[in-house]
C-alpha positions as CSV (number, residue, x, y, z in Angstrom):
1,X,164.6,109.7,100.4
2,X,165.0,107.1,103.6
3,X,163.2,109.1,106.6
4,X,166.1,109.2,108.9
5,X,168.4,111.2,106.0
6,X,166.1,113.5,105.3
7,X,165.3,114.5,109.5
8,X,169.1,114.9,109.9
9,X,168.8,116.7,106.9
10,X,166.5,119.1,108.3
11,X,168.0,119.3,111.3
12,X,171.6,119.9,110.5
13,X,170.5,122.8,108.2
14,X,168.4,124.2,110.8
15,X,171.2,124.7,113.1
16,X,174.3,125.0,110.7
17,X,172.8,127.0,107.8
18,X,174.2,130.7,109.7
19,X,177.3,129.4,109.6
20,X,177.5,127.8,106.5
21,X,176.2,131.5,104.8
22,X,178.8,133.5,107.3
23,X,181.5,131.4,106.0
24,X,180.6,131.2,102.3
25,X,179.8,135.2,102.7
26,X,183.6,136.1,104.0
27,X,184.5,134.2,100.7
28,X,182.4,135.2,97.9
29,X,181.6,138.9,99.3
30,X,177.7,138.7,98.7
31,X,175.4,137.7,101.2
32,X,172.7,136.5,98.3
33,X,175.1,134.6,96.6
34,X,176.5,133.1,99.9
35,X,172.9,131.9,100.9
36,X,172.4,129.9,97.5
37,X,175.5,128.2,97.5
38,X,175.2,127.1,100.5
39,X,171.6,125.5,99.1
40,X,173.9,124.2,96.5
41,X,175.4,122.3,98.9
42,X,172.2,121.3,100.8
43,X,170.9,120.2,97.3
44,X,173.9,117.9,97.4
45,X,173.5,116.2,100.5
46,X,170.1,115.7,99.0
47,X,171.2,113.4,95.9
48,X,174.4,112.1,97.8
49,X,173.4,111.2,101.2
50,X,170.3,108.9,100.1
51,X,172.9,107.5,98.3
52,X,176.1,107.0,99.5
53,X,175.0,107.1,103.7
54,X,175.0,109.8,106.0
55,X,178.7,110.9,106.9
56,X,180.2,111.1,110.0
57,X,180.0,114.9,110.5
58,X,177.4,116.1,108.5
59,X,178.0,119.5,109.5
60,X,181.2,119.2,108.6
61,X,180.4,117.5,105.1
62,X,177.6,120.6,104.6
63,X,180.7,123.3,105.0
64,X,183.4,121.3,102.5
65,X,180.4,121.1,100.3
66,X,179.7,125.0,100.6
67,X,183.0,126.3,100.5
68,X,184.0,124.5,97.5
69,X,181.3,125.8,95.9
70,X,182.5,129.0,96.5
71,X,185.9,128.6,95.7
72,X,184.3,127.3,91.9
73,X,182.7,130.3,91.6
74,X,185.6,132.6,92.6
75,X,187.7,130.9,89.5
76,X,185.3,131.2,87.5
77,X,184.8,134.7,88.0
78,X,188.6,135.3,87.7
79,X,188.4,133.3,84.7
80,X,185.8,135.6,82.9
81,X,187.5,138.1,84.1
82,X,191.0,137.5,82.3
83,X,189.1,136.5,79.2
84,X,187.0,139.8,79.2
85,X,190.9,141.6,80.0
86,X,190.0,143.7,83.4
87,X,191.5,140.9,85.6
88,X,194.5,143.8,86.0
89,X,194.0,145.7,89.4
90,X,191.3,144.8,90.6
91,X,192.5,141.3,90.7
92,X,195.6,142.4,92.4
93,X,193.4,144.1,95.1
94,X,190.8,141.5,95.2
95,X,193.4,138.4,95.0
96,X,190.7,136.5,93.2
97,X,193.5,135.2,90.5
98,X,195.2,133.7,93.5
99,X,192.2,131.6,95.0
100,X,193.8,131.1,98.7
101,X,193.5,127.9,100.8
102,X,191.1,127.7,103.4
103,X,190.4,124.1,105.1
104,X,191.6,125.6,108.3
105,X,190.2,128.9,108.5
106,X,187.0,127.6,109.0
107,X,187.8,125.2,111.6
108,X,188.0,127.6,114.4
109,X,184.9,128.5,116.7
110,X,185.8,131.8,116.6
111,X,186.4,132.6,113.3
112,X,182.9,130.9,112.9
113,X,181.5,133.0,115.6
114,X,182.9,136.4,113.7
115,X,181.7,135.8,110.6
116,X,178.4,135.3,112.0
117,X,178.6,139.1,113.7
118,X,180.1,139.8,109.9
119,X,176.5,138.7,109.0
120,X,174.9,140.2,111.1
121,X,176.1,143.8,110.4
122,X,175.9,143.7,106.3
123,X,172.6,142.3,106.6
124,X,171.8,145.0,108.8
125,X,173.2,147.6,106.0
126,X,171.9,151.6,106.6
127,X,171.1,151.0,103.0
128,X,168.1,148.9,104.3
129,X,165.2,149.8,106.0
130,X,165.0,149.0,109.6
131,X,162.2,146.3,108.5
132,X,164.2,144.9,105.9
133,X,166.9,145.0,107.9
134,X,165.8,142.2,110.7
135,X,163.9,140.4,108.5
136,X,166.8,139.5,106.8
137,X,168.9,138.8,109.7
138,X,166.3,136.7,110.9
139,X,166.4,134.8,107.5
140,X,170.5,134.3,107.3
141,X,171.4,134.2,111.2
142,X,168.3,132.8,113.2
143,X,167.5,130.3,110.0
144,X,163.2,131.7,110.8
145,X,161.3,130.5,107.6
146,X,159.7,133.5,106.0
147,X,156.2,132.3,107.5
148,X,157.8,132.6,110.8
149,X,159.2,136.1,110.3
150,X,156.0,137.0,108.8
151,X,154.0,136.2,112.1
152,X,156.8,138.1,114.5
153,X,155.7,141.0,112.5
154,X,152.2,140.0,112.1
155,X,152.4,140.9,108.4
156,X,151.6,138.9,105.2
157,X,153.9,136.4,104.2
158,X,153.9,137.3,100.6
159,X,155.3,140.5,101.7
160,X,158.2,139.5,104.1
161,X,158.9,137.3,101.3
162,X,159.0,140.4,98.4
163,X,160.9,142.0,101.5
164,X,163.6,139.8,101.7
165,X,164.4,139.2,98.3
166,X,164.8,142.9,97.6
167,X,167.2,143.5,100.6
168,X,169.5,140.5,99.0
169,X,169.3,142.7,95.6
170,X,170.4,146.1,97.2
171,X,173.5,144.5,99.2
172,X,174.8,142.7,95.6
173,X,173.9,145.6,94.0
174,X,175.8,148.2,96.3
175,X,178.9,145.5,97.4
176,X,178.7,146.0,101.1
177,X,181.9,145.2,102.4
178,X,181.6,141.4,104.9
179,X,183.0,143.2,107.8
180,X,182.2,144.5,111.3
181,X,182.6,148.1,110.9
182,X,184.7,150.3,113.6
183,X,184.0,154.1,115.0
184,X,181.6,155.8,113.2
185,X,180.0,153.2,110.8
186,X,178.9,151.0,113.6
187,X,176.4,153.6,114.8
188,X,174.2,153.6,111.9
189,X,174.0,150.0,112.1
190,X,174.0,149.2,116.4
191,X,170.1,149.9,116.9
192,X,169.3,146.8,114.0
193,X,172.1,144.7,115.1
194,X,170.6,145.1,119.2
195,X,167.0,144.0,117.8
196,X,167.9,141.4,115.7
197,X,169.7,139.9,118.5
198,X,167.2,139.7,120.4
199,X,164.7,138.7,118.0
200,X,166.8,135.6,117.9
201,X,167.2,135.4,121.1
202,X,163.1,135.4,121.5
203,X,162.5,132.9,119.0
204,X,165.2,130.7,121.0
205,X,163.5,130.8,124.1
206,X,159.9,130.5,122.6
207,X,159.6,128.9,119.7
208,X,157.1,130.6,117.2
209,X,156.1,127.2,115.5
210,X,157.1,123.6,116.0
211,X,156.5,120.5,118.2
212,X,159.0,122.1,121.2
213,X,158.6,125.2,123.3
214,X,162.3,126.4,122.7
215,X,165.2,126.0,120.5
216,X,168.5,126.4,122.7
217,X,170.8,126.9,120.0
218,X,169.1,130.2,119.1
219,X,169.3,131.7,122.5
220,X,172.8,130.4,122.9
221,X,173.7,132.1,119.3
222,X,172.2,135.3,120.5
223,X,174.1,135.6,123.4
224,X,177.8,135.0,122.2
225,X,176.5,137.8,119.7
226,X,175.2,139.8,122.9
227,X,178.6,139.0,124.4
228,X,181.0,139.9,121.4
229,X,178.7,143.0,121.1
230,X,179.5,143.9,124.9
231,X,183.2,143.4,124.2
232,X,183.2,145.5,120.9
233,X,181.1,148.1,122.8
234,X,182.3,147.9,126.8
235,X,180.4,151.0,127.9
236,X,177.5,151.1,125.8
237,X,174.3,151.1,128.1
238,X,171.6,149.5,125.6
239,X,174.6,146.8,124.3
240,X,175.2,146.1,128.0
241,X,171.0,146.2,129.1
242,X,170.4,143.9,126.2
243,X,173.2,141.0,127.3
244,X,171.9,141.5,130.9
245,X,168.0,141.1,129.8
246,X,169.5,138.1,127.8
247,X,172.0,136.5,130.2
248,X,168.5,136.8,133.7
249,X,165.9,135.6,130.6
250,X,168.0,132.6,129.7
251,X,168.8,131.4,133.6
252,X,165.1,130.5,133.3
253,X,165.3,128.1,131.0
254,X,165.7,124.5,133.0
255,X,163.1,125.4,134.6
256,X,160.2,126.5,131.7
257,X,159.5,123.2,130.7
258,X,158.4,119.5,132.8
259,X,160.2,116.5,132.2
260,X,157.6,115.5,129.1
261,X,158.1,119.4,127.8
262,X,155.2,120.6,129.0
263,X,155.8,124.2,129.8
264,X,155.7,125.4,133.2
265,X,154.0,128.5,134.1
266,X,156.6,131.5,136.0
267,X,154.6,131.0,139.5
268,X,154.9,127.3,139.2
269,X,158.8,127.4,138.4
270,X,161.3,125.9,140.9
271,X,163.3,128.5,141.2
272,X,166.5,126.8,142.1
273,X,166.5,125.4,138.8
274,X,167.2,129.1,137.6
275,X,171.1,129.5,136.7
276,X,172.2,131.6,139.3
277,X,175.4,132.0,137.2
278,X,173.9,133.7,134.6
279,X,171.8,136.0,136.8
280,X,174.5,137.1,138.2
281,X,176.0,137.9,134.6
282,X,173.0,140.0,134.1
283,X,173.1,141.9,137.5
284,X,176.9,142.7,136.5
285,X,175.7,144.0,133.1
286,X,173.6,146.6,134.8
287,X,176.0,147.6,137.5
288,X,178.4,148.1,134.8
289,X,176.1,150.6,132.9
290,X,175.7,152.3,136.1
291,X,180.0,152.9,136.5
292,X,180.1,153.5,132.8
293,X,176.9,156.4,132.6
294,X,175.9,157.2,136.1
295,X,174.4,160.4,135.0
296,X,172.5,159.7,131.9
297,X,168.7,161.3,132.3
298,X,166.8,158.3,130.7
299,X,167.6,154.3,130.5
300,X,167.1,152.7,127.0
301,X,164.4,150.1,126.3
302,X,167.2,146.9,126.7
303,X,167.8,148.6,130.2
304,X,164.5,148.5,131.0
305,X,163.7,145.6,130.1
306,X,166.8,144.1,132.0
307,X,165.4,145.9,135.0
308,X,162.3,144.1,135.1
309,X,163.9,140.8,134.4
310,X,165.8,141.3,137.2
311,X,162.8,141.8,139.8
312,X,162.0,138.5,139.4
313,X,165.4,136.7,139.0
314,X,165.4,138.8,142.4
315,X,162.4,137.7,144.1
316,X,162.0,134.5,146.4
317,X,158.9,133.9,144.5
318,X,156.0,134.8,142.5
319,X,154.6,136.8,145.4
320,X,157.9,138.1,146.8
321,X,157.9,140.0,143.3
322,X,157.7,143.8,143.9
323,X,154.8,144.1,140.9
324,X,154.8,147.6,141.7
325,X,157.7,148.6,141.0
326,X,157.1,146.1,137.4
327,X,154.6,148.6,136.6
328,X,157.0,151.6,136.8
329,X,159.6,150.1,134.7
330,X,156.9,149.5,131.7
331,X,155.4,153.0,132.4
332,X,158.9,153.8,131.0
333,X,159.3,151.8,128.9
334,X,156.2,152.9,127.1
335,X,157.4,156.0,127.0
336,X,160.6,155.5,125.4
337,X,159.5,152.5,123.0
338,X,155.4,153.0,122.9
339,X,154.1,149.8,121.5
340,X,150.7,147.8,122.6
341,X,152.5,145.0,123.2
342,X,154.3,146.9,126.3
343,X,151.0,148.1,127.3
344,X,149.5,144.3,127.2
345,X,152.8,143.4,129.7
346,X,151.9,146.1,131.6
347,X,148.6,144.9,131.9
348,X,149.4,141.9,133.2
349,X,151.6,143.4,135.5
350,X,149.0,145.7,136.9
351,X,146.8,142.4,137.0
352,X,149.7,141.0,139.1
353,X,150.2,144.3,141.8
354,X,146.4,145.3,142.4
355,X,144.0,142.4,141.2
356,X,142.3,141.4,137.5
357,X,139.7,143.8,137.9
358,X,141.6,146.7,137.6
359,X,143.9,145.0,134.7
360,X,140.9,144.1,132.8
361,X,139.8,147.1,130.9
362,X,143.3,148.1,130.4
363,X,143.5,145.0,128.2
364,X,140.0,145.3,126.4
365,X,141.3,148.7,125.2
366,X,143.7,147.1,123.4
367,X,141.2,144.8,121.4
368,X,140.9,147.1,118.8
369,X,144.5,147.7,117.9
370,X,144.7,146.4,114.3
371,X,148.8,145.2,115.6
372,X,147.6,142.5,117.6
373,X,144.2,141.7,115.6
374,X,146.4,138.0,114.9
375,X,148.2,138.3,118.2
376,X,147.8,135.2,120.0
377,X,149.0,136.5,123.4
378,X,146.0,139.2,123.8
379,X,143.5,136.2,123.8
380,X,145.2,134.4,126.6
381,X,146.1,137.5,128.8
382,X,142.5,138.4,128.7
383,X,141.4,134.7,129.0
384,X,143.7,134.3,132.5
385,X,141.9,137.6,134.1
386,X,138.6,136.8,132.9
387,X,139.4,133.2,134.7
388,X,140.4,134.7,138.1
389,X,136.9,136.6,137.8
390,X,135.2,133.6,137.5
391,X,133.6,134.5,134.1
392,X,134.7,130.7,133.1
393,X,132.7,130.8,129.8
394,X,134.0,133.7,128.2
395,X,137.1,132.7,129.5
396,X,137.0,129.9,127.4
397,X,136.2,131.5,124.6
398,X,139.5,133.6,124.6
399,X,141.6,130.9,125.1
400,X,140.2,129.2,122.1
401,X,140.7,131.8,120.3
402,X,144.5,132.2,121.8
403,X,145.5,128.3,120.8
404,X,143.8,129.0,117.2
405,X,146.8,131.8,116.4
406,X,149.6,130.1,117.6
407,X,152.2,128.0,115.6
408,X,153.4,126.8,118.3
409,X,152.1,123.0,119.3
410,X,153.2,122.7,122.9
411,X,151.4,126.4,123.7
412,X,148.2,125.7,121.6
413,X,147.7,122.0,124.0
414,X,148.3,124.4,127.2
415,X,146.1,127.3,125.6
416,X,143.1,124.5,124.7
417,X,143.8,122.6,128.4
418,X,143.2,126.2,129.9
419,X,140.0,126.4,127.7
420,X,138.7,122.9,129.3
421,X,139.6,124.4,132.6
422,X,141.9,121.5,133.6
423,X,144.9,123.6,134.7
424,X,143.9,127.2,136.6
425,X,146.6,130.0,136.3
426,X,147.5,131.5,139.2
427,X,149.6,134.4,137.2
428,X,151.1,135.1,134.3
429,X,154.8,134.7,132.9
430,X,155.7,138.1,131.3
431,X,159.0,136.4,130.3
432,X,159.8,138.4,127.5
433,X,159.4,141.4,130.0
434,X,158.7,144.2,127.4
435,X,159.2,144.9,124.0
436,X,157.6,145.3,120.7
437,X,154.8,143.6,118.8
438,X,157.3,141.5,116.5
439,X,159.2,140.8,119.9
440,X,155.4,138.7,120.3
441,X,156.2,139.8,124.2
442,X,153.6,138.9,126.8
443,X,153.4,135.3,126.1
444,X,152.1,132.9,129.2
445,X,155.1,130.2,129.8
């Protein structure tokens, strides 16, 4: 295949293959069936494209080729039904003998945009398991390989893979409706949807794997989600925390990288780079939990998390931050989400307010936690306050061991330039501000 097919190949799946499942799934009714038509049509573009040159939209070409598959496989379907004689009501309720046209109903952004919340919510069925649950999401909506999934939740990929696979069986198998439910059944279903969000959300703004530290189109899905969610849901607290932890972590983002991508550590930032627009999006997401639960006894995790986001979308600079206060907002946050990756941010926080020393053992008693024995984040943490101790050789050491775990190449050049010295820290970036091991919070920027 010529080189230049097969990269815009790669690349138009990468971003378009949510949509082209989301819109394939509101046709066929079947989230496994949706995801391998829309191969199908991938498989396609393979044979054709080589062939007859790349079209003008690809995107586009991707979608005609996806839907039309499923439109085949609806008349065939109503076809063995009739033949088999139980086409009767269920066809009249189904309308599958009537296959209706649709060239325009995908067209729209936001019918796009609401079958990709559709998604969201079957694949993140009660029928599931929490785990199955966002892995699949993370499969359909974020387009994460199952390698990359398998290191956010630092299991085996084989397993994620085994995982997946039976989560597509139970939806065909139980015909979950392709629908955002209303009242009562969203409940059930809010906690997964939140997390998956802002799983996506994390891999946007720091890329597990690849040549490039983020992947924008990932943190901009995740926050139109975050944003329908908030509309669907005005006065939720952990809807609105998440979009505000989303909307402050994403103002950051002009600013995390050089001109030649090289990422640029929080204290290093310019901070008039960050979008002020979009922190103040956040700050109005918190005072509107405040209005809408001013009494509640304890904030959620999202809240939380918001909160400390917001110190330092708040502070002139890394030493205007009020670290302190950092501290007290993952001393919560531990309580209500225990997890050693909050403990590592806290850590660093601590590190941060009152000096490595004191940070230092905090860390090493996390060394033996079997969640982050392949956590690439715990080497570097440690490597950065062993560095301001001056202990340059183990210090070294750490970070080797850091850049060895990650997928990521941009980080693993910083993590192996920090080995060799040749750029000192003078603090960390806890970016992700709190969260969960498969969250992989605590990363250096």
């Amino acid at each position: 295949m010529n080189g230049d097919v097969a990269r815009t190949l790669a690349a138009v799946w990468r971003i378009e293959s949510a949509r082209l499942v989301a819109a394939v799934a509101r046709l066929v009714r079947d989230v496994a069936l949706a995801e391998e038509l829309a191969h199908d049509a991938m498989v396609a573009a393979l044979e054709r494209w080589p062939r007859d040159g790349l079209p003008d939209n690809p995107a586009a070409w991707l979608m005609t080729a996806a839907r039309n598959r499923a439109l085949d496989r609806l008349r065939q379907d109503a076809l063995h039904r009739r033949k088999q004689q139980e086409l009767g009501a269920d066809a009249d309720a189904r309308g599958d003998h009537v296959v209706p046209d649709f060239s325009d109903a995908l067209d729209a952004a936001d019918e796009i945009d609401d079958d990709l919340l559709r998604l969201v919510f079957c694949a993140c069925h009660p029928l599931l398991g929490r785990e199955a649950q966002v892995a699949l999401t993370l499969k359909l909506v974020a387009g994460l390989t199952t390698a990359e999934i398998a290191r956010a939740y630092l299991l085996p990929e084989a397993t994620l893979a085994q995982r997946i696979v039976r989560a597509k069986r139970t939806l065909s198998a139980a015909r979950v409706p392709f629908e955002v439910p209303r009242g009562g059944a969203l409940v059930p279903r809010l906690a997964a949807v939140l997390e998956v969000v802002y799983l996506i959300f994390n891999e946007g703004y720091s890329a597990s794997a690849g040549d490039d530290l983020m992947r924008p189109a990932l943190c901009d899905e995740a926050l139109r989600l975050g944003r329908m969610l908030a509309a669907l849901m005005p006065r939720d607290a952990e809807v609105l925390g998440l979009m505000a932890l989303m909307e402050i972590q994403a103002s950051r983002a002009n600013a995390r990288v050089d001109a030649q991508g090289v990422p640029v550590l929080l204290p290093d930032q310019d901070r008039s780079r960050w979008d002020r627009l979009l922190i103040g999006r956040g700050l109005a997401a918190l005072a509107a939990i405040e209005a809408a639960q001013p009494l509640r006894e304890q904030a959620g995790p999202y809240e939380l998390q918001a909160r400390i986001a917001a110190c330092h979308a708040q502070a002139a600079g890394a030493a205007a931050t009020d670290w302190p206060r950092i501290v007290a907002l993952y001393d919560e946050l531990g309580r209500c989400r225990p997890s050693p990756v909050v403990e590592l941010n806290r850590a660093v926080a601590v590190g941060m307010a009152w000096g490595a020393a004191r940070a230092l053992p905090l860390v090493d008693a996390l060394a033996a936690d079997p969640a982050l024995t392949r956590y690439p984040w715990l080497g570097a943490v440690r490597g950065d306050l062993l560095a301001r101790l001056g202990r340059a050789d183990e210090a070294r050491r750490e970070f080797e061991r850091a850049a060895a775990l990650t997928g990521n190449r941009r980080e693993r050049r910083q993590l192996l330039a920090r080995a060799r010295g040749e750029r000192p820290e003078t603090g960390m970036d806890t970016r992700r501000s709190g969260g969960d091991v498969q969250a992989r919070d605590a990363k250096p920027a």
